[in-house]
N, C-alpha and C positions, 0 to 999 in steps of 0.2 A: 510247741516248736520255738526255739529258740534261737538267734544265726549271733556273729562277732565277727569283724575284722580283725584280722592279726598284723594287718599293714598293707598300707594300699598305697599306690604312686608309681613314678617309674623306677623304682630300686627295689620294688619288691609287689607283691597281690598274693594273698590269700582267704578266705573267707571260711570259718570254719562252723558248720547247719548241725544243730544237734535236736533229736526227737527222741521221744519217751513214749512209748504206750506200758501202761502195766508196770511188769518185769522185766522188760527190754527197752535198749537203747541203744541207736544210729546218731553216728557221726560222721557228716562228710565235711572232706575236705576238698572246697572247690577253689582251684588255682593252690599253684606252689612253689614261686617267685622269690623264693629264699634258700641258701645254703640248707645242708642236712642240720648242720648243726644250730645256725640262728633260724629254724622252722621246729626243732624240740624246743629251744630258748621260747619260742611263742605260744606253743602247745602248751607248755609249763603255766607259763602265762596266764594261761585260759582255763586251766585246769586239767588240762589233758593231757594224753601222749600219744607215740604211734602206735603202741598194741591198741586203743579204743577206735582207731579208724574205724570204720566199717567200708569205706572206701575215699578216692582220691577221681575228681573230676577235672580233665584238664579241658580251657575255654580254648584256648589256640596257642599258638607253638611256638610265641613270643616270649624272649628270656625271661621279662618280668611277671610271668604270668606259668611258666612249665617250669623253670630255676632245676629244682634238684628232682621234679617228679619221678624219673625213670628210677633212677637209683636207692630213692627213697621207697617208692614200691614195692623193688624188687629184694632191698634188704629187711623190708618188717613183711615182706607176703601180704601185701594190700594191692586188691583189685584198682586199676586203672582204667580211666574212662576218657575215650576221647572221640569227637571222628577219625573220618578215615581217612581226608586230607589233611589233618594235626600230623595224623599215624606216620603218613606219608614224609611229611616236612622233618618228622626229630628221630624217626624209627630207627633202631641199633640192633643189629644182628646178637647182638647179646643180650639183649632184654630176653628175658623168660615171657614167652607169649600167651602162657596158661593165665599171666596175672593182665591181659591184654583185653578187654572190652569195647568192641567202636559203634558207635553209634551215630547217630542224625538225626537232624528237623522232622519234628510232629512224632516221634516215636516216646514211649513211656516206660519212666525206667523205673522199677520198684527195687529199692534198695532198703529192706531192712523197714523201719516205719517211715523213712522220707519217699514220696514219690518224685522225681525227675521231670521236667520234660523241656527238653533241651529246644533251643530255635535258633535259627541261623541269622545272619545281623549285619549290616554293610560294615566291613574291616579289611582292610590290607595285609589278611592272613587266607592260608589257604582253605578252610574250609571252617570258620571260625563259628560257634557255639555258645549261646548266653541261656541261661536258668530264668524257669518256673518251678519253684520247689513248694510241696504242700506234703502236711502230715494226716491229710485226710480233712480234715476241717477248716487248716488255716492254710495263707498262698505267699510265699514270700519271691519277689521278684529281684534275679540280679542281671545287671545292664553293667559292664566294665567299662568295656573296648567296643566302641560302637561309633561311626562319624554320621549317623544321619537318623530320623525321629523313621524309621520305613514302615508301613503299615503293618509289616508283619510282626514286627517287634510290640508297635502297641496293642494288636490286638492279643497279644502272648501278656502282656505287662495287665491286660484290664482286671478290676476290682482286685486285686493283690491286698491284702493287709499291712504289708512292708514294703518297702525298696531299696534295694541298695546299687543307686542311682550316679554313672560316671558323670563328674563337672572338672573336666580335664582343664582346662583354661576359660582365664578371659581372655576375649577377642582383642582387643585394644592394647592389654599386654602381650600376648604374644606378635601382634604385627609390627611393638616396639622392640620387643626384644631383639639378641643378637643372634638369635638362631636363622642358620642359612635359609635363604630364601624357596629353595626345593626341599626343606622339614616343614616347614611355616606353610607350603600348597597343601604337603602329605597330610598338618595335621589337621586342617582346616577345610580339607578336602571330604568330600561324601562318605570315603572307604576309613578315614582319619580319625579324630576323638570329639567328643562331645563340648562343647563349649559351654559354660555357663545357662547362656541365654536360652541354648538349643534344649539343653536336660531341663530348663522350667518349662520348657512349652510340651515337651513331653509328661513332664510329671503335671500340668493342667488337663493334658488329656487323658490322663490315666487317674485322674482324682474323683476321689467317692468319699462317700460318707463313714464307710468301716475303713477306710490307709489312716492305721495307728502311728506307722512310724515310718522314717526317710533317713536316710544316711546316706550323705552327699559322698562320693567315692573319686582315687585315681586323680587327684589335685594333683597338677604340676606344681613343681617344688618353684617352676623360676616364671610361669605363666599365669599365675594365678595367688589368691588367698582366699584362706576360710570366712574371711567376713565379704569376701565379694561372689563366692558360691549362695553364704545363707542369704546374702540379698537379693539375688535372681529368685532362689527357690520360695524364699519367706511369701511372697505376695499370692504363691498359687498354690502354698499347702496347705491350706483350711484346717483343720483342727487335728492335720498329725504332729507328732515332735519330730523336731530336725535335728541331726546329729551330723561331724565330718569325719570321717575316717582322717587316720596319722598315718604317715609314710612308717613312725618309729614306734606308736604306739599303737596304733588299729582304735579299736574300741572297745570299751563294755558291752558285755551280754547286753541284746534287747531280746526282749517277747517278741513273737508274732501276732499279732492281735490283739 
C-alpha cells in the first residue's frame, strides 16, 4: 500500500491510497478540494485518472475538502462515501443516489483491496469522519481536520505505519496575525484545527517502533511554515521520516511500512 497527497491546505485536500494484491488494484480518493479539472491535472500527476478510482471518501462537507466531489462522481460513475450528516450538509436532489454510500464511526468498509474504517473526530462540521486505512497487513492513518488530540481518535491512530498528520498553525502566529478574532477562537478552539504543538503530542502518543513514515498535512499558508511544523514534530518521531505536504504540490508516493 501506498498513499500521496495531491495538495493539502485551505485552497484545496486530497489524498490519493492505492493497493495492489496480485492482479488487482484499488484506488481511493479521499477528500476532493479541487476543481474537476485541476483534480485530473493532479491525478495526471500521480499517474492516474478518474476511470482507476475505485472510489471517492468524503471527510466532511467543508469546501476545501468535498470541492467538485458530487459532480466528479457522478460524471465518471464512482461510488461516493460519506456520513450521513456530510450527506445532510451538501446533499442535491440531482445527485444520482445509486453512486451514494454513507457510513459512521467503528463501521468497516472493504473497498476492493483497501479496508476503511472511518472515526469520528472533534471538528466544526456536521458529522465529520477521519481514516484508518489498511491493506491487510499494513495501517496508514489520516488526521486532516481535527481541533483536539480526543481519545477516540488516538486510540483509531495506534501502531499505524504512516501518518498523514494535520499541523494546521503555529500558535504564536496565528494570535499575531490579522485574522479576526471569532476565526483565531474557531481555530484554536477544541472543534478548530490542530496546531503544531498539539499534532507532536499526538504523534508522541501514537509512536511505535514500526511508524515508518509521517507527512505533516493542511499547513496554513499565513499561520504557519514547513520548518516550524518539522520542528514541533522532529523531536517525537523516533526513527520515521518526515515529509510536508504542498498546498501546490502535495507529495511523492511514499510506502506504507
Amino acid at each position: 500500500m501506498r498513499f500521496r497527497s495531491l495538495g493539502s491546505g485551505s485552497g484545496g485536500n486530497a489524498t490519493l491510497i492505492e493497493a495492489s494484491q496480485g492482479i488487482t488494484s484499488t484506488q481511493i480518493l479521499v477528500d476532493c478540494g479541487f476543481s474537476q479539472r485541476e483534480l485530473n491535472r493532479r491525478l495526471e500527476r500521480a499517474g492516474s485518472t478518474a476511470s482507476e478510482l475505485t472510489a471517492i471518501f468524503i471527510t466532511h462537507e467543508h469546501g476545501d475538502h468535498i470541492g467538485c466531489a458530487l459532480g466528479y462522481a457522478q460524471r465518471w460513475r464512482i461510488p461516493l462515501w460519506m456520513s450521513r450528516g456530510t450527506w445532510r450538509a451538501v446533499g442535491r436532489e440531482d445527485f444520482d443516489t445509486s453512486l451514494l454510500h454513507l457510513t459512521k464511526d467503528g463501521e468497516t468498509l472493504a473497498l476492493g483491496d483497501i479496508e476503511l474504517q472511518p472515526f469520528t473526530v472533534p471538528h466544526d462540521a456536521e458529522e465529520p469522519l477521519q481514516l484508518r486505512c489498511s491493506d491487510g497487513q499494513r495501517h496508514l492513518g489520516v488526521l486532516t481536520d481535527v481541533g483536539s488530540a480526543a481519545p477516540q481518535l488516538l486510540s483509531a491512530l495506534q501502531r499505524c505505519d504512516a501518518l498523514l498528520l494535520e499541523c494546521n498553525h503555529d500558535e504564536a502566529l496565528l494570535r499575531a496575525s490579522s485574522y479576526p478574532a471569532s476565526l483565531k477562537r474557531r481555530i484554536l478552539g477544541s472543534h478548530g484545527h490542530l496546531s503544531n504543538e498539539t499534532a507532536a503530542e499526538i504523534l508522541r502518543l501514537c509512536q511505535h517502533a514500526g511508524l515508518g513514515q509521517v507527512v505533516a498535512a493542511h499547513l496554513s499558508a499565513q499561520n504557519n511554515r514547513p520548518e516550524l511544523a518539522r520542528a514541533a514534530l522532529q523531536p517525537v518521531i523516533g526513527g520515521a521520516r518526515l515529509a510536508v505536504a504542498d498546498q501546490a504540490e502535495g507529495t511523492e508516493w511514499f510506502e506504507v511500512g
